[in-house]
MIDOSE-1310 file (N, C-alpha, C; in nm, 2 decimals, decimal comma, always signed):
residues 124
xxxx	+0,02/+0,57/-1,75/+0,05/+0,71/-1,71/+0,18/+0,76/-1,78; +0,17/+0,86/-1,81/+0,29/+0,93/-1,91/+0,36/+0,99/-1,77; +0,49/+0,94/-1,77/+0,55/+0,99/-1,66/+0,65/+1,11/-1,68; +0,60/+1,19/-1,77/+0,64/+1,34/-1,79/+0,47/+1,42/-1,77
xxxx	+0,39/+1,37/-1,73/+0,27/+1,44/-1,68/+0,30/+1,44/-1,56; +0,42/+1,57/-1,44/+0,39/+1,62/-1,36/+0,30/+1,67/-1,29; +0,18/+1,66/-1,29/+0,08/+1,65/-1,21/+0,01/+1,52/-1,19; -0,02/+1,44/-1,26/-0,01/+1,31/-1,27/+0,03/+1,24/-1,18
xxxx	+0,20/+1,28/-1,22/+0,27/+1,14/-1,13/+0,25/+1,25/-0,94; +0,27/+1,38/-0,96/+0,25/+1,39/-0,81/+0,09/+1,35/-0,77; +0,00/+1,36/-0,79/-0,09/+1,32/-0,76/-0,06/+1,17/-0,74; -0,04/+1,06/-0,85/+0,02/+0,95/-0,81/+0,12/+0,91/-0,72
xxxx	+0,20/+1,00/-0,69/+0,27/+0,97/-0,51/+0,19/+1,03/-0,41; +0,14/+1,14/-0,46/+0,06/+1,17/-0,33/-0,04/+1,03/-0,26; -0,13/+0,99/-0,38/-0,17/+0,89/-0,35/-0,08/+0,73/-0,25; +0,03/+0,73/-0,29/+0,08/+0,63/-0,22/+0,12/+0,64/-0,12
xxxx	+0,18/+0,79/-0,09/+0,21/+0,85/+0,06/+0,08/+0,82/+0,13; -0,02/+0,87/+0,11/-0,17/+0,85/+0,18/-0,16/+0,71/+0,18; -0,17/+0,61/+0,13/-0,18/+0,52/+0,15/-0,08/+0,44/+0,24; -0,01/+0,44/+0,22/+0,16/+0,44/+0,26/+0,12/+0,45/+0,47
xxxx	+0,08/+0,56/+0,48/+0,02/+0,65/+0,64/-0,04/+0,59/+0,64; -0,21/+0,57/+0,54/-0,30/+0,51/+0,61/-0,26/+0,35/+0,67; -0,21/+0,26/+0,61/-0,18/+0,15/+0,64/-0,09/+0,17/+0,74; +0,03/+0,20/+0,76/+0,11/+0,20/+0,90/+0,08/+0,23/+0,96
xxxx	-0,03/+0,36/+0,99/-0,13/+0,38/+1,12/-0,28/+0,33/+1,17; -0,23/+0,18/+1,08/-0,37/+0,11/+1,05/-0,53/+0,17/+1,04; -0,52/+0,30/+0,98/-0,63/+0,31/+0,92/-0,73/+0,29/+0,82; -0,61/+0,18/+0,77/-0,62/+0,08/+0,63/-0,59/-0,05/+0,65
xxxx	-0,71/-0,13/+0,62/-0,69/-0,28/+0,66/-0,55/-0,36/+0,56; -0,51/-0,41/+0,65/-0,35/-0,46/+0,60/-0,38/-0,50/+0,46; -0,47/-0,64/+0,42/-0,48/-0,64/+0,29/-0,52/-0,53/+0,20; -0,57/-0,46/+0,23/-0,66/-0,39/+0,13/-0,52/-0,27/+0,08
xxxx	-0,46/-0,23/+0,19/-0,35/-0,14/+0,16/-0,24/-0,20/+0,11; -0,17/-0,36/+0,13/-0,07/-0,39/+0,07/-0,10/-0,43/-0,03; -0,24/-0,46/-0,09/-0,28/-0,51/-0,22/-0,27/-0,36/-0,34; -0,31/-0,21/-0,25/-0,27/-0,07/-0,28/-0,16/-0,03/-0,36
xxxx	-0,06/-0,07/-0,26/+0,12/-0,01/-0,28/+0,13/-0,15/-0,40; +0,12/-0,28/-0,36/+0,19/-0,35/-0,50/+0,12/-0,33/-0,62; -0,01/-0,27/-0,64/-0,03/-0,23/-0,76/+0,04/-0,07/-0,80; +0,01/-0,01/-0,72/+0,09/+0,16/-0,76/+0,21/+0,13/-0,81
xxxx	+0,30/+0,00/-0,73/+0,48/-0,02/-0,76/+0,51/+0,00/-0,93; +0,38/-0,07/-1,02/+0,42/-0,05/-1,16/+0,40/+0,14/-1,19; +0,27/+0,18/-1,18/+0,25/+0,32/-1,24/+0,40/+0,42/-1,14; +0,41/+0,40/-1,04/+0,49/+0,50/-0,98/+0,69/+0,42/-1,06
xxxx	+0,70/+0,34/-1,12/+0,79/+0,30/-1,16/+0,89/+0,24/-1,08; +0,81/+0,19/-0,95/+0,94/+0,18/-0,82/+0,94/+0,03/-0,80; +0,90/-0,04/-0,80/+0,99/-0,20/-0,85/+1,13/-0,22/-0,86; +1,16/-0,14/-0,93/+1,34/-0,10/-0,95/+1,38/-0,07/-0,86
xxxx	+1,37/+0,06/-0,83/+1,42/+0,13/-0,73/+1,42/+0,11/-0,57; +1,28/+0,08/-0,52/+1,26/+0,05/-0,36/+1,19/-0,10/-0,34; +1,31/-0,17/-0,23/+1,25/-0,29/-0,25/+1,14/-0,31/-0,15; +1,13/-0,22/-0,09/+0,97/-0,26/-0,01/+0,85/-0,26/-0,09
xxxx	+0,84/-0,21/-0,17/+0,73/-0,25/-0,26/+0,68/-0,39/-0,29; +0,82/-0,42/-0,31/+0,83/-0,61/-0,35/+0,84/-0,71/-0,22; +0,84/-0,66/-0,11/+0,79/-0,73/-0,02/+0,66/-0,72/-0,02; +0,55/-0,58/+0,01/+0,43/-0,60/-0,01/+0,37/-0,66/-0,07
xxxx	+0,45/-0,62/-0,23/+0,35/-0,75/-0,34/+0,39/-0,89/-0,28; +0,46/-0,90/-0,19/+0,49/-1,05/-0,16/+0,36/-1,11/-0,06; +0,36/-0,98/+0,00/+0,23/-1,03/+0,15/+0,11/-0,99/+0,07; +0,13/-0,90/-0,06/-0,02/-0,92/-0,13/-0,07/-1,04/-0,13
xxxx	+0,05/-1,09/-0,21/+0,02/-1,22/-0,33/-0,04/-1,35/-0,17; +0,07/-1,33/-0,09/-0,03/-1,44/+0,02/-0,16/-1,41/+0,05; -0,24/-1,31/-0,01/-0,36/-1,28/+0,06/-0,43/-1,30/-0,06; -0,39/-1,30/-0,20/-0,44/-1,29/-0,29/-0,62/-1,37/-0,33
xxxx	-0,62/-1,47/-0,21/-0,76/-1,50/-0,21/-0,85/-1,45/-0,10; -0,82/-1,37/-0,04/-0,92/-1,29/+0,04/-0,98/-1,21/+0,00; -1,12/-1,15/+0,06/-1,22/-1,04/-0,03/-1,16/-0,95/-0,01; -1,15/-0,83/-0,07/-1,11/-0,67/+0,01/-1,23/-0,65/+0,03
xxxx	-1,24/-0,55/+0,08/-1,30/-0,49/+0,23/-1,42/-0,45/+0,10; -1,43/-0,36/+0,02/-1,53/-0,41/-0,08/-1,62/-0,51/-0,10; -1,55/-0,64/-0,14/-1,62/-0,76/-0,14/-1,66/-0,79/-0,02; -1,67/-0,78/+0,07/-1,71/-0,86/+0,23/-1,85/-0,90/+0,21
xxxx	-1,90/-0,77/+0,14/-2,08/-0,79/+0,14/-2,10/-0,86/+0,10; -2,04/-0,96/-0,04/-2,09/-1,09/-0,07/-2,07/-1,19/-0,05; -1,97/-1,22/+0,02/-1,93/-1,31/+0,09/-2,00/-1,41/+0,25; -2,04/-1,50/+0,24/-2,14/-1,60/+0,35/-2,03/-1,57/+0,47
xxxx	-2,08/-1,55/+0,59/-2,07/-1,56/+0,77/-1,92/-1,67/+0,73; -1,94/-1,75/+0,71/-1,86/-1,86/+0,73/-1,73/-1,83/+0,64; -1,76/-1,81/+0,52/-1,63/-1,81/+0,45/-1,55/-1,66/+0,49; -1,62/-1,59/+0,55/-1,52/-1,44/+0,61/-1,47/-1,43/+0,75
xxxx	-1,54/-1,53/+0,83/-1,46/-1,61/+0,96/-1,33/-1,66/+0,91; -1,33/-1,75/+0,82/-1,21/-1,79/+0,76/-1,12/-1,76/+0,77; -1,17/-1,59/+0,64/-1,09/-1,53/+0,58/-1,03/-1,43/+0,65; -1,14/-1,44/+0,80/-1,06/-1,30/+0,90/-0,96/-1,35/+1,01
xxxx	-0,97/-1,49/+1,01/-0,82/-1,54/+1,08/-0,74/-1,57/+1,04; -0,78/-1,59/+0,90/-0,64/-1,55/+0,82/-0,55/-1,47/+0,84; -0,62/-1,36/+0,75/-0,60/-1,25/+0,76/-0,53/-1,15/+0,90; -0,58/-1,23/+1,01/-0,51/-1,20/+1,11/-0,41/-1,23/+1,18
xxxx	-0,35/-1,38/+1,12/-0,25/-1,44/+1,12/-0,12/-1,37/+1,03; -0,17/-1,34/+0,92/-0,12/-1,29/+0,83/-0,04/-1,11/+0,87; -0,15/-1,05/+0,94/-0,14/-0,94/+0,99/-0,01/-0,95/+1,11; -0,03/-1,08/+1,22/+0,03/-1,07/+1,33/+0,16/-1,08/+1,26
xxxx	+0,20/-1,14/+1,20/+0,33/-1,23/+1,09/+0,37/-1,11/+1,08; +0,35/-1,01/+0,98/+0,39/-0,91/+0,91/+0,35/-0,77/+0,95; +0,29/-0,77/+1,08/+0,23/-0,63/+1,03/+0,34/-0,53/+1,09; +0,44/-0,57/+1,16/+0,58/-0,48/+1,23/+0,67/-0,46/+1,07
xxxx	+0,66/-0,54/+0,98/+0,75/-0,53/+0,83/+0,66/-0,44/+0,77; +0,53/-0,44/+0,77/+0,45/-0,37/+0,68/+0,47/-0,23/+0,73; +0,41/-0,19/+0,84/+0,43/-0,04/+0,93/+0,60/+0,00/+0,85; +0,67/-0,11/+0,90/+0,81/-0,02/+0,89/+0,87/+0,01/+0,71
xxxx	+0,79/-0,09/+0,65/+0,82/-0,09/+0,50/+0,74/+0,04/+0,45; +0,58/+0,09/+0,52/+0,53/+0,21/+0,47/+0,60/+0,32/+0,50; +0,67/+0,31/+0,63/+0,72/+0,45/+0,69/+0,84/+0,47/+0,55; +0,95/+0,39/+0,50/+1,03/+0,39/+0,46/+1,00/+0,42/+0,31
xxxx	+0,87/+0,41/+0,28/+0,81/+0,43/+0,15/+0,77/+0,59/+0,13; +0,70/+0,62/+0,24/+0,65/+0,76/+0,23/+0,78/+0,84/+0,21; +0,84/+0,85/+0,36/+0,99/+0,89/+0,30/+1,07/+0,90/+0,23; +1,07/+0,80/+0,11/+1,16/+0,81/-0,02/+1,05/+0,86/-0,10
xxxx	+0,91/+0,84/-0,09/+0,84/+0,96/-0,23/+0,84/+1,08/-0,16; +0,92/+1,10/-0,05/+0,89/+1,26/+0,00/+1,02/+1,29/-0,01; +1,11/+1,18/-0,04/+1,27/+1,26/-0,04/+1,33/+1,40/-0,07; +1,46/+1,39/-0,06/+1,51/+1,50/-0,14/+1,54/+1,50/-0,31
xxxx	+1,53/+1,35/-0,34/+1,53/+1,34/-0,46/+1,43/+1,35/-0,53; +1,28/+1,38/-0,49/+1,19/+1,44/-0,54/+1,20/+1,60/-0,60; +1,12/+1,61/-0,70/+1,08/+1,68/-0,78/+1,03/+1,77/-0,68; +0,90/+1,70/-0,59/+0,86/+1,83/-0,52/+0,74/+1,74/-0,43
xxxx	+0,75/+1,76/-0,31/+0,70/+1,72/-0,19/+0,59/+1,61/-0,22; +0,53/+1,49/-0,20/+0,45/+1,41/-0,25/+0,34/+1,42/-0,09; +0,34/+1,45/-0,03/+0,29/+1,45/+0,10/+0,12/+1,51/+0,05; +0,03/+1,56/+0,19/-0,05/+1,62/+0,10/-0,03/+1,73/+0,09
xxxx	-0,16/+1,78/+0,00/-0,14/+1,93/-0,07/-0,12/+2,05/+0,02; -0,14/+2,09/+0,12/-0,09/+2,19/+0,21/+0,02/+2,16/+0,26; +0,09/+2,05/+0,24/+0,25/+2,02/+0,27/+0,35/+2,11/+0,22; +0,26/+2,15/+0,07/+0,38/+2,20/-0,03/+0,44/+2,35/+0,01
């Protein structure tokens, strides 16, 4: 992404803010959303800058062999039992860090040091 395409990159925070919400109000299954934000960390350029990003990709990377919510349909009864108490262990572990790492994420792409509001489009 050319990060002088202003519509681009807001559309690209918009997107993380949404995602950002949907996961801290769990309308986004924990992996699927912190596997979300640690890929956006490179195109949005915030790796540098905000380190909750780099916790997520931390609780990605532990999940890193689970299906996303995608894959479930190929996956046998047994190996997604597995992967759902995992996954729920994983959840119970982290999911007070994750909520509070999104809330603090949305907020800095909605800052004052924004360009201009990343929230959604009737926000503006």
């Amino acid at each position: 992404m050319n990060p002088l395409d202003e519509p681009a990159v807001l559309a690209l925070r918009r997107h993380a803010v949404a995602t950002a919400q949907a996961l801290a109000s769990k309308r986004m299954p924990l992996i699927d959303g912190v596997r979300e934000l640690a890929r956006l960390r490179f195109e949005l350029l915030a790796w540098e800058q905000h380190p909750d990003f780099a916790r997520l990709a931390a609780i990605a990377g532990q999940a890193d062999h689970l299906p996303s919510s995608s894959m479930r349909g190929l996956c046998s009864v047994q190996w997604l039992a597995a992967c759902d108490a995992e996954a729920s262990e994983i959840e119970s572990r982290h999911g007070a860090e994750v909520q509070a790492a999104c809330d603090r994420i949305a907020a800095w792409l909605n800052g004052p040091g924004t360009h201009r509001k990343a929230g959604p489009p009737d926000a503006e």
